[in-house]
C-alpha positions in Angstrom: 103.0 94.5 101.6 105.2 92.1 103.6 109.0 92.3 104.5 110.2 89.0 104.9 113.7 87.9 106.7 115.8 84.9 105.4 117.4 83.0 108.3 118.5 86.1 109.8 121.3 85.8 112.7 121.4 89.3 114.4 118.7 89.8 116.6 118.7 93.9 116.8 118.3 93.5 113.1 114.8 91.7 113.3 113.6 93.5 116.3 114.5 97.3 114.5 112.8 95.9 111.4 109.7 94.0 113.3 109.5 97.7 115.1 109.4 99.3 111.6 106.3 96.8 110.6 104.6 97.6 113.6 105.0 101.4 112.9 104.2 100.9 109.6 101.2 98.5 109.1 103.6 96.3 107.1 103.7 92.3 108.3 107.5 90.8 109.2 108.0 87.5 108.2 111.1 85.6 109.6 112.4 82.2 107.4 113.5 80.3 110.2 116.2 78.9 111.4 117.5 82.0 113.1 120.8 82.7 114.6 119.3 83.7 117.7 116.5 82.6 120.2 113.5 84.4 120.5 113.8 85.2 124.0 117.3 87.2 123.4 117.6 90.4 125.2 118.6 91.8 122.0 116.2 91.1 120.3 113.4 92.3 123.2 115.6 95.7 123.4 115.7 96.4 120.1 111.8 95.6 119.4 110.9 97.7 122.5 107.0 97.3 123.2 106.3 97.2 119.4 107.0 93.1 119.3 103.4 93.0 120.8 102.2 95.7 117.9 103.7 94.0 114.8 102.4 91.0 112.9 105.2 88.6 112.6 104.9 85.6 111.2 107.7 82.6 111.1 108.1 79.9 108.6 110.3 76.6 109.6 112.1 76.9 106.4 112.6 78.0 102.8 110.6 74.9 101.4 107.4 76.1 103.1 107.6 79.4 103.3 108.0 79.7 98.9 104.7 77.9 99.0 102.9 81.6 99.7 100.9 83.0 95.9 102.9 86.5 96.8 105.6 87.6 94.6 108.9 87.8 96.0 110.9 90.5 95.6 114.7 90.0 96.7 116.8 92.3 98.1 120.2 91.3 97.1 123.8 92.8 95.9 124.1 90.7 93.1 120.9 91.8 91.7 120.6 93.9 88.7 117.8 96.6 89.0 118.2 99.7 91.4 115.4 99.5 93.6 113.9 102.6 92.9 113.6 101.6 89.5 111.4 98.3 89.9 107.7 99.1 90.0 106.5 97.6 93.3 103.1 96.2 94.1 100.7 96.3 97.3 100.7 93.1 97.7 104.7 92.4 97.2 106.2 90.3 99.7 109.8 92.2 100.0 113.0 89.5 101.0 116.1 89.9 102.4 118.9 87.5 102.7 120.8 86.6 105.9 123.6 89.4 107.4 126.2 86.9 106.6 125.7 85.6 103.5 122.5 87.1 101.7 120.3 84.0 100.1 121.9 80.5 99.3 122.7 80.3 94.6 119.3 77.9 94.6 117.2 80.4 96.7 118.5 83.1 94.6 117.7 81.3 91.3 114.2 80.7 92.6 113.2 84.8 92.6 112.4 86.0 89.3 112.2 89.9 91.1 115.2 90.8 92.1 116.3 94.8 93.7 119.6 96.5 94.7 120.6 99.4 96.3 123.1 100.9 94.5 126.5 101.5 96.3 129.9 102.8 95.9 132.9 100.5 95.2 134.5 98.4 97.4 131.2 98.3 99.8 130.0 95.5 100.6 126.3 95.9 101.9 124.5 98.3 104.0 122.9 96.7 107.4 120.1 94.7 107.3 117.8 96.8 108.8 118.6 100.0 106.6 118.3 97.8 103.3 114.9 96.8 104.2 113.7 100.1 105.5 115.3 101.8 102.1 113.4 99.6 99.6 110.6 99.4 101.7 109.5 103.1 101.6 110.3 103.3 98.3 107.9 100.5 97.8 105.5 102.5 100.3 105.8 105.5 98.2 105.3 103.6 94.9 101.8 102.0 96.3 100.4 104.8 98.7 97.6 104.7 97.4 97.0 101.2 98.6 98.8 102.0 101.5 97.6 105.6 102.7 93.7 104.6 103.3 95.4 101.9 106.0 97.6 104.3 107.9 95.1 107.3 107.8 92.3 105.2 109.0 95.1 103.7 112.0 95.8 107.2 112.8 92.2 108.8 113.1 
């Protein structure tokens, strides 16, 4: 499983969730551009000394990084299935959109799998970095059976 991050412009938001891949077993990718250089404090702080523990991967743009075989699974308000009622797989590649804006209509339009998290009205969105970890261990829990034999080997 993979958590993937679509032109994302806070950099405590990538470094909390590049933290949570390293802690996790679960690869970060980051759909560049970013709003943010990566040598920001903020995004050092926030990844602590996990940023040399995760595997994080960055793609120059949209156009190349769609080119992967893994389905995407977006992470988006205007979706139309509560997360915890999609059926993940192991292998899912999970999206979310940038803190702004979420994904631009044609990026949107390109991801058959799309999740939300349902919220009360008049709310915008939750944080970045909650979102992903939400979906994300429901996803875990889903597949743990994939999963488990990873961690439990990384932790004996």
């Amino acid at each position: 499983m993979r958590l993937a991050l679509y032109q994302p412009e806070i950099p405590q938001n990538v470094g909390t969730l590049i933290r949570l891949g390293a802690c996790l077993g679960v690869s970060i990718d980051v759909i560049e551009p970013t709003g943010f250089l990566w040598s920001d404090k903020h995004l050092k702080r926030s990844g602590l000394d996990y940023m040399c523990m995760a595997n994080v991967e960055r793609a120059l743009s949209w156009e190349i990084y769609q080119q992967r075989q893994q389905r995407i699974i977006l992470i988006d308000t205007k979706a139309e299935i509560i997360f915890w009622d999609f059926e993940f797989k192991a292998d899912d590649v999970l999206m979310l959109g940038k803190e702004s804006s979420g994904v631009p209509d044609d990026v949107f339009g390109s991801i058959q799998n799309r999740v939300k998290i349902p919220m009360l009205p008049n709310r915008r969105s939750l944080n970045m970095a909650v979102a992903g970890a939400m979906v994300l261990t429901e996803a875990l829990r889903q597949t743990r059976h994939e999963h488990s034999s990873y961690l439990c080997e990384t932790l004996t």
